[in-house]
DSSP file (Angstrom, degrees, kcal/mol; ACC not computed):
  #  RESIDUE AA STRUCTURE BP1 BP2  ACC     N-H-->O    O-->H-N    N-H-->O    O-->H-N    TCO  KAPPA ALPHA  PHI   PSI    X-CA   Y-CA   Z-CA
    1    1 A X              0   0    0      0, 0.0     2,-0.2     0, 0.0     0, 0.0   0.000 360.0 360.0 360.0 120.8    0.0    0.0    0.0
    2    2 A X        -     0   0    0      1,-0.1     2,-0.3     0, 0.0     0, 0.0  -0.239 360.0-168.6 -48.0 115.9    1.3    3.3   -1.0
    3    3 A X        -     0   0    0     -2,-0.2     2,-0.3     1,-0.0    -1,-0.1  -0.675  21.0-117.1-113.4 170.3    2.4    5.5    2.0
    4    4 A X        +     0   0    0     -2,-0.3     2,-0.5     2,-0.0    -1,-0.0  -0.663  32.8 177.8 -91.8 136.1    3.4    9.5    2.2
    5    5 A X        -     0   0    0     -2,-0.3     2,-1.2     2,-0.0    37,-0.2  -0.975  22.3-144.2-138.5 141.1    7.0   10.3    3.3
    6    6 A X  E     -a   42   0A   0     35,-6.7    37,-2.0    -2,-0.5     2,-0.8  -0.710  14.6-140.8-107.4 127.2    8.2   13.5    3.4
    7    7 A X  E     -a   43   0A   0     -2,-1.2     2,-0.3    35,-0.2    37,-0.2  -0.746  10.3-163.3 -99.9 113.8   12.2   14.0    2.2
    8    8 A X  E     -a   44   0A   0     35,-1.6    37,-2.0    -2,-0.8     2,-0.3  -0.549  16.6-146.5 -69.6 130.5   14.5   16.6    4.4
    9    9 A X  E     -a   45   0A   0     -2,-0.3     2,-0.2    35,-0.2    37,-0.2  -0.548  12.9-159.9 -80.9 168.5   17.4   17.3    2.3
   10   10 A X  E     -a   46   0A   0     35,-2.4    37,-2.8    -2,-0.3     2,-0.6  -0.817   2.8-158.9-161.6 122.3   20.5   17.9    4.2
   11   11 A X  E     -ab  47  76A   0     64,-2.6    66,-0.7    35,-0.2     2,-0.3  -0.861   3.9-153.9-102.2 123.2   23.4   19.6    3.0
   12   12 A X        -     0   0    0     35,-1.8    37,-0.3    -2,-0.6     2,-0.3  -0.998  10.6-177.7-118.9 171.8   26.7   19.3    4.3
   13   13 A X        +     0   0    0     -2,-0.3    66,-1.9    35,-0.1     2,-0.3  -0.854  25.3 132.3-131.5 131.5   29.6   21.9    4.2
   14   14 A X  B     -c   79   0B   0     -2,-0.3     2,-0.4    64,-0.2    66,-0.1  -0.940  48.8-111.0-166.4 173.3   32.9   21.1    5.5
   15   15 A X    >   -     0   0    0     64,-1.1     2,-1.9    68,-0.3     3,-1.7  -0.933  45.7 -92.0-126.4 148.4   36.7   21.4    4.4
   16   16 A X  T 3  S+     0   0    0     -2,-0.4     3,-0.2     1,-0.3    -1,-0.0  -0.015 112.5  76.0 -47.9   8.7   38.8   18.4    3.6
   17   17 A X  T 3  S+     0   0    0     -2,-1.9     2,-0.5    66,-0.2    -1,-0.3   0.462  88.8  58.6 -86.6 -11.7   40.3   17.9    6.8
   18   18 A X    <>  +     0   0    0     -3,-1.7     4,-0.6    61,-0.2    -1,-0.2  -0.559  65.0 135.3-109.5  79.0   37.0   16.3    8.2
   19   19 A X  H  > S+     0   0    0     -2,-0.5     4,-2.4    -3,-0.2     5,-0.2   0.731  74.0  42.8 -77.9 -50.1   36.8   13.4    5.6
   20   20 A X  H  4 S+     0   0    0     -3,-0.3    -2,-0.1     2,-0.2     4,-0.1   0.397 111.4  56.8-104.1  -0.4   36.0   10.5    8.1
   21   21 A X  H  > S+     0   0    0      2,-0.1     4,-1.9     3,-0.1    -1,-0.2   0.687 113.1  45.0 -93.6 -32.8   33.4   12.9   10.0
   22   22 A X  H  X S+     0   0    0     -4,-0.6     4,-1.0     2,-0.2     5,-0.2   0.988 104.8  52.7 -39.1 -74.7   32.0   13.1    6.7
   23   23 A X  H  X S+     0   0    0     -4,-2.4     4,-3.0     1,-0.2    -1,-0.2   0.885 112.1  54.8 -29.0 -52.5   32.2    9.4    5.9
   24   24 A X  H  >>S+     0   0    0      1,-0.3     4,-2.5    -5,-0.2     5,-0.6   0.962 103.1  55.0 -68.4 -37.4   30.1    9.1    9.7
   25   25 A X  H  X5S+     0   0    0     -4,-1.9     4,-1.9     1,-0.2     3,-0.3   0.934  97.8  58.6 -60.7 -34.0   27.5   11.2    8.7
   26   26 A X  H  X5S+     0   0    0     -4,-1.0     4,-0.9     1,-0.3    -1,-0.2   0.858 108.1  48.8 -58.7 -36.2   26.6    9.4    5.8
   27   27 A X  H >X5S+     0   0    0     -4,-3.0     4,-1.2     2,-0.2     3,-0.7   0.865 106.6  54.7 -74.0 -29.7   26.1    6.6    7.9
   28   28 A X  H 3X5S+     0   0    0     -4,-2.5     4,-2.0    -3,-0.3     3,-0.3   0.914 108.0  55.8 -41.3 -51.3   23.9    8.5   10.5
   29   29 A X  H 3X<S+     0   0    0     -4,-1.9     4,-0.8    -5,-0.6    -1,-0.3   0.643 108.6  37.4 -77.5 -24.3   21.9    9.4    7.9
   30   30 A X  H <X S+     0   0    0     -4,-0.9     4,-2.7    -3,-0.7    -1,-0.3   0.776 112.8  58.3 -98.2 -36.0   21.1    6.2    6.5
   31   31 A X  H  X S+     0   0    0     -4,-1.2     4,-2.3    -3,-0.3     5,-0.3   0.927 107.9  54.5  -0.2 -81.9   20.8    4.6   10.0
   32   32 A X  H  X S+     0   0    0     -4,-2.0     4,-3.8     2,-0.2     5,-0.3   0.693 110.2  41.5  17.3 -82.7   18.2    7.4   10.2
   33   33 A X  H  X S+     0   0    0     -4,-0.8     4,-3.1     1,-0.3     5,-0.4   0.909 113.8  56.6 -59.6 -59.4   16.4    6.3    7.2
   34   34 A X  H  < S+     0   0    0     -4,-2.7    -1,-0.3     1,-0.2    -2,-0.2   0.758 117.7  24.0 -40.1 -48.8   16.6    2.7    8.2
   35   35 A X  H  < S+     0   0    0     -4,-2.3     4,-0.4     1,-0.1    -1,-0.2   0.866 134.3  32.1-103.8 -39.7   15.1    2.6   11.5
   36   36 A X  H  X S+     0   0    0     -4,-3.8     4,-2.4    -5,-0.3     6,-0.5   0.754  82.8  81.5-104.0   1.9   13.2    5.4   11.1
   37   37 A X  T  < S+     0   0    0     -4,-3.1    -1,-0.2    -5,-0.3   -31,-0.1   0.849  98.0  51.5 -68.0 -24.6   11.7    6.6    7.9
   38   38 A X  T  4 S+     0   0    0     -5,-0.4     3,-0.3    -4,-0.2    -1,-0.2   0.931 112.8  41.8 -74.7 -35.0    8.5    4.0    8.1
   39   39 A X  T  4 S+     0   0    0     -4,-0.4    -2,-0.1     1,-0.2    -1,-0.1   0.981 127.0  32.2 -53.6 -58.3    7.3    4.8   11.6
   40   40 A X  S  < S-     0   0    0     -4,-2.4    -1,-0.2     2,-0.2    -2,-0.1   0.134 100.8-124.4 -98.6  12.7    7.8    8.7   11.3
   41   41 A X        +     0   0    0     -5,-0.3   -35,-6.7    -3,-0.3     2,-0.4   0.799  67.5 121.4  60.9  12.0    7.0    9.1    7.5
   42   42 A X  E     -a    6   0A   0     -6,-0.5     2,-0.4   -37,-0.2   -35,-0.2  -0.920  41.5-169.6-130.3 160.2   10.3   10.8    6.8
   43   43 A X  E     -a    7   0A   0    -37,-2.0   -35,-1.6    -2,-0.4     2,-0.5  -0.987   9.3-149.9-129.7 146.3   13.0   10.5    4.9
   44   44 A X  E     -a    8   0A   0     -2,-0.4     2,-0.7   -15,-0.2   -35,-0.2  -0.646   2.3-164.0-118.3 106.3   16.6   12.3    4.7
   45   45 A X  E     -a    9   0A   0    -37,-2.0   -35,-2.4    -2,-0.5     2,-0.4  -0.435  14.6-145.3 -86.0 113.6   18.5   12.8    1.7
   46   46 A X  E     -a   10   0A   0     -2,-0.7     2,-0.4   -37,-0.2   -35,-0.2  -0.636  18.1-156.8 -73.0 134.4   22.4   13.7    2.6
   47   47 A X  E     +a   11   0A   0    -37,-2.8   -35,-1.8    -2,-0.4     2,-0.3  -0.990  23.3 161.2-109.7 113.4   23.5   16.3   -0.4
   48   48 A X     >  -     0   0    0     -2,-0.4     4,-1.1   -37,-0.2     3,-0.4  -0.933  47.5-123.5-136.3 153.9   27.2   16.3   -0.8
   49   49 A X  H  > S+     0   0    0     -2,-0.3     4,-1.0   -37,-0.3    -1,-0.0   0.728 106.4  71.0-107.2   1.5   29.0   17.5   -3.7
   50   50 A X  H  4 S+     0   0    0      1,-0.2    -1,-0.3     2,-0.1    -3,-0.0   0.883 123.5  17.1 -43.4 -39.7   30.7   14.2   -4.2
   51   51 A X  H  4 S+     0   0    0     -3,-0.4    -2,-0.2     1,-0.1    -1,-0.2   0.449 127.2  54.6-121.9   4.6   27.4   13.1   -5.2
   52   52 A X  H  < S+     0   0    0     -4,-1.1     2,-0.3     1,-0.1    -3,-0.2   0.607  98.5  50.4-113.7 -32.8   25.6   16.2   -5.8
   53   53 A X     <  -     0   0    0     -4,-1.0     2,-0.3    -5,-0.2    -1,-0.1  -0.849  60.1-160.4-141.0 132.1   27.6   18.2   -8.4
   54   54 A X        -     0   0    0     -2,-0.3    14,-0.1    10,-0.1    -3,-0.0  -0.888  50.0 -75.4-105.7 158.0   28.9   16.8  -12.0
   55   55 A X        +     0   0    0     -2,-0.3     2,-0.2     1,-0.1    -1,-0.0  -0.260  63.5 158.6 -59.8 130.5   31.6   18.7  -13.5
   56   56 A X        -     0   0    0      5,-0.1     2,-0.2    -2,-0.0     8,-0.1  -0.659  44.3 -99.1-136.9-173.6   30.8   22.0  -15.2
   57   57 A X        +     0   0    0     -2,-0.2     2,-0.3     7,-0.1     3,-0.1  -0.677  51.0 151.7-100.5-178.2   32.6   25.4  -16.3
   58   58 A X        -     0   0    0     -2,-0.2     3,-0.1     6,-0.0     4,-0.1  -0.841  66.8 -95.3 178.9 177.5   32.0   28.5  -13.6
   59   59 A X  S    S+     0   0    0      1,-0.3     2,-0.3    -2,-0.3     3,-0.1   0.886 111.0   9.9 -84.4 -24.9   34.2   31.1  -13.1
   60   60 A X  S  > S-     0   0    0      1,-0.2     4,-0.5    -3,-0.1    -1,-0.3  -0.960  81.7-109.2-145.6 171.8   35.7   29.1  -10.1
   61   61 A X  H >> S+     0   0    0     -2,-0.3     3,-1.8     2,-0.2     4,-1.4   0.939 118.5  58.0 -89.0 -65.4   35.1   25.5   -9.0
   62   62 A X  H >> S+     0   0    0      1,-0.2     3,-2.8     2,-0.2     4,-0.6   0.722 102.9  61.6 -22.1 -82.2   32.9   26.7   -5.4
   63   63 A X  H 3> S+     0   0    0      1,-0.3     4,-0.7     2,-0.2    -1,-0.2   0.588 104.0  47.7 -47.3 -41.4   30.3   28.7   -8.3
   64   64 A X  H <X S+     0   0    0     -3,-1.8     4,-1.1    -4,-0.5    -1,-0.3   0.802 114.0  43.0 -91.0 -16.1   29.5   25.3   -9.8
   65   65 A X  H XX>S+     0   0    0     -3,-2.8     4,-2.6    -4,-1.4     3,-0.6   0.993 114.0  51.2 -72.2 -49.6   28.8   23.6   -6.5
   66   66 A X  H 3<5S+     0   0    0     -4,-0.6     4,-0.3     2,-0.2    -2,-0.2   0.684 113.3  49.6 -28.8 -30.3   26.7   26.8   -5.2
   67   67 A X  H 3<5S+     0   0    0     -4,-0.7    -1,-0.2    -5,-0.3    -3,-0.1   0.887 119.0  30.1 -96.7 -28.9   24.8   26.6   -8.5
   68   68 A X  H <<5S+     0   0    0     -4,-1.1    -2,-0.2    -3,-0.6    -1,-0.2   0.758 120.6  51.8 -99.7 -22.3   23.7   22.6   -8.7
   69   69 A X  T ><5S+     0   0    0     -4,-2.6     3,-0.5    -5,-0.2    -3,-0.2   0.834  95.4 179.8-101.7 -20.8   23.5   22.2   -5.2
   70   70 A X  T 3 < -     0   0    0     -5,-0.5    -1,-0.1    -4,-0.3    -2,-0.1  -0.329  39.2 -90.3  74.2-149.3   21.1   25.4   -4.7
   71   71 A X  T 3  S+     0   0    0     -2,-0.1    -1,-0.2    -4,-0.1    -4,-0.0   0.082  94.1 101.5-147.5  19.9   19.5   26.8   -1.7
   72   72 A X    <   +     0   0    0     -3,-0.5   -63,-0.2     2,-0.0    -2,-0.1   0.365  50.7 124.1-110.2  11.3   16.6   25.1   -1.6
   73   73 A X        -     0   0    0      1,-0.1     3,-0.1    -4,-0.1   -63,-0.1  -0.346  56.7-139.5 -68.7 147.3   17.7   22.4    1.3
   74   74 A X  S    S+     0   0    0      1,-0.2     2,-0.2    -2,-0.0   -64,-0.1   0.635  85.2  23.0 -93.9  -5.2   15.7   21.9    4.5
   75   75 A X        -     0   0    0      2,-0.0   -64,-2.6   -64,-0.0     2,-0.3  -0.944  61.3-154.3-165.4 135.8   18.9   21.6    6.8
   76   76 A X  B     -b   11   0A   0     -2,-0.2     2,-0.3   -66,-0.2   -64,-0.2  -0.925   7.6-164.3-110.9 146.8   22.7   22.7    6.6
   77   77 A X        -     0   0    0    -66,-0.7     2,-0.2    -2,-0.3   -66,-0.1  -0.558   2.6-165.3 -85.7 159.0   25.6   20.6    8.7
   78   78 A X        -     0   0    0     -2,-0.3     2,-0.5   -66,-0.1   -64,-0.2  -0.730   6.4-164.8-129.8 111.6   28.8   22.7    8.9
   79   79 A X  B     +c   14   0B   0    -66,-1.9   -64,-1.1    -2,-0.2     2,-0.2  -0.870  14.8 178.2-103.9 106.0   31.7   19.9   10.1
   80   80 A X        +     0   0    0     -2,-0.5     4,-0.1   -66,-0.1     2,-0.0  -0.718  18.1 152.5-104.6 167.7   35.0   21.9   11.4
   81   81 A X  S    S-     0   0    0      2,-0.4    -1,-0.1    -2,-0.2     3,-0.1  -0.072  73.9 -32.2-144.9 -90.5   37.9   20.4   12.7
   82   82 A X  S    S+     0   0    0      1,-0.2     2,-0.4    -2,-0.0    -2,-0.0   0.352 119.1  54.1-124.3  14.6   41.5   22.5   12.3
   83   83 A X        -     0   0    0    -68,-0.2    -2,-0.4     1,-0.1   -68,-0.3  -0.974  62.0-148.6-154.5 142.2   41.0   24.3    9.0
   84   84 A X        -     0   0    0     -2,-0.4    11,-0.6     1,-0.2    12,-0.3   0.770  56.8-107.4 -74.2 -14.8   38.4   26.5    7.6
   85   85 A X        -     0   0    0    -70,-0.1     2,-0.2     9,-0.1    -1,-0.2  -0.661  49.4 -40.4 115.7 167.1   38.8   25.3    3.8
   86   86 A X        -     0   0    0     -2,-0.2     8,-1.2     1,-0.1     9,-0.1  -0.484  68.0-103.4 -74.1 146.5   40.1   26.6    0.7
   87   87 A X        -     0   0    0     -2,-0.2     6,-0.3     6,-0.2     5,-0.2  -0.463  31.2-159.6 -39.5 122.3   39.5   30.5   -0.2
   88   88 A X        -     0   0    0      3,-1.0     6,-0.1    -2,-0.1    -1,-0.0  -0.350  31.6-105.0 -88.4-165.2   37.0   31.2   -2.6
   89   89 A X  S    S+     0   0    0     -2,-0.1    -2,-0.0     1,-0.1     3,-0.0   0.608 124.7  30.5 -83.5 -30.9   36.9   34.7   -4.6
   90   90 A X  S    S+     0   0    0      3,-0.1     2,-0.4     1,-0.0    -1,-0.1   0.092 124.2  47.0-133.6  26.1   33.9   36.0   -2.4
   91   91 A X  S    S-     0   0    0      1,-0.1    -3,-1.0     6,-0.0     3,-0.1  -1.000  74.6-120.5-155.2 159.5   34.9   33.9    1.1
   92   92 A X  S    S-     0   0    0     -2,-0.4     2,-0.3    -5,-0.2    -1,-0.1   0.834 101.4  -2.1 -56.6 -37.1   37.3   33.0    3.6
   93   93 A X     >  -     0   0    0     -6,-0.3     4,-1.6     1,-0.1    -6,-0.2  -0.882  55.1-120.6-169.0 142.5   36.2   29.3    2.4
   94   94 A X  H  > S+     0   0    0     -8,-1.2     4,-3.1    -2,-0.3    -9,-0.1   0.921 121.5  47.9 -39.2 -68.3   34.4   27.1    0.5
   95   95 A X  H  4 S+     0   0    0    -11,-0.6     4,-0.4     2,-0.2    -1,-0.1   0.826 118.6  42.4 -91.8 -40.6   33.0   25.5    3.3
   96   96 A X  H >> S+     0   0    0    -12,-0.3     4,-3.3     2,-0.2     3,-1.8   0.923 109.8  61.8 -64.0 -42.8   32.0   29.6    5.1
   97   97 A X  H 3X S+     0   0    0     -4,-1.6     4,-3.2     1,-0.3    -2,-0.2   0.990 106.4  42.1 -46.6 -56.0   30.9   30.6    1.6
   98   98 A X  H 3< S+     0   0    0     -4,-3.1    -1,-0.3     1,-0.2    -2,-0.2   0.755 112.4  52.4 -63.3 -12.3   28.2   27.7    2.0
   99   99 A X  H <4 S+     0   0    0     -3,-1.8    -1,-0.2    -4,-0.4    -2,-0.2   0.807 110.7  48.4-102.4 -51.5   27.5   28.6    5.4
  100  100 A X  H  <        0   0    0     -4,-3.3    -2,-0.2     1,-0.3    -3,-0.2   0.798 360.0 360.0 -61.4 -36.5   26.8   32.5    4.3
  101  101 A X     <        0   0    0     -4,-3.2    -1,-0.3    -5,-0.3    -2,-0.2   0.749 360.0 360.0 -96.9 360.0   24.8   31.7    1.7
């Protein structure tokens, strides 16, 4: 029988030093799904731009994640550790850039 689920996006932002807090989140998040997405009717789809963004032109490589991953997500992570990320043109970071916008 067809049931309603409602799907949270979830964006997370972080710079390359938190790789294996990344790696955990994914697993939260499917955990998540696992135990809970029939009771509670939801589901949450992690957005990362390993998996989110294909290669495009922009004027710098942050423009073309900003533009495919959008703004239209229901929840942002930010995972810091000992570095903010690479610079962009209009941020300290990547990873602040995503946070600001």
């Amino acid at each position: 029988m067809p049931r309603n689920t409602s799907v949270f996006q979830v964006f997370v932002a972080s710079p390359s030093d938190v790789a294996d807090e990344r790696g955990v989140l994914e697993g939260v998040i499917a955990q998540l799904n696992q135990i809970w997405s029939k009771s509670l009717g939801i589901t949450f789809e992690l957005l990362k731009w390993e998996t989110n963004v294909h290669p495009s032109f922009a004027s710098d490589p942050q423009t073309v994640i900003n533009n495919q991953i959008g703004l239209e997500y229901d929840v942002f992570i930010g995972i810091f550790w000992g570095r903010l990320g690479t610079p962009t043109p209009r941020a300290a970071s990547g990873t602040l850039e995503e946070f600001e916008r």
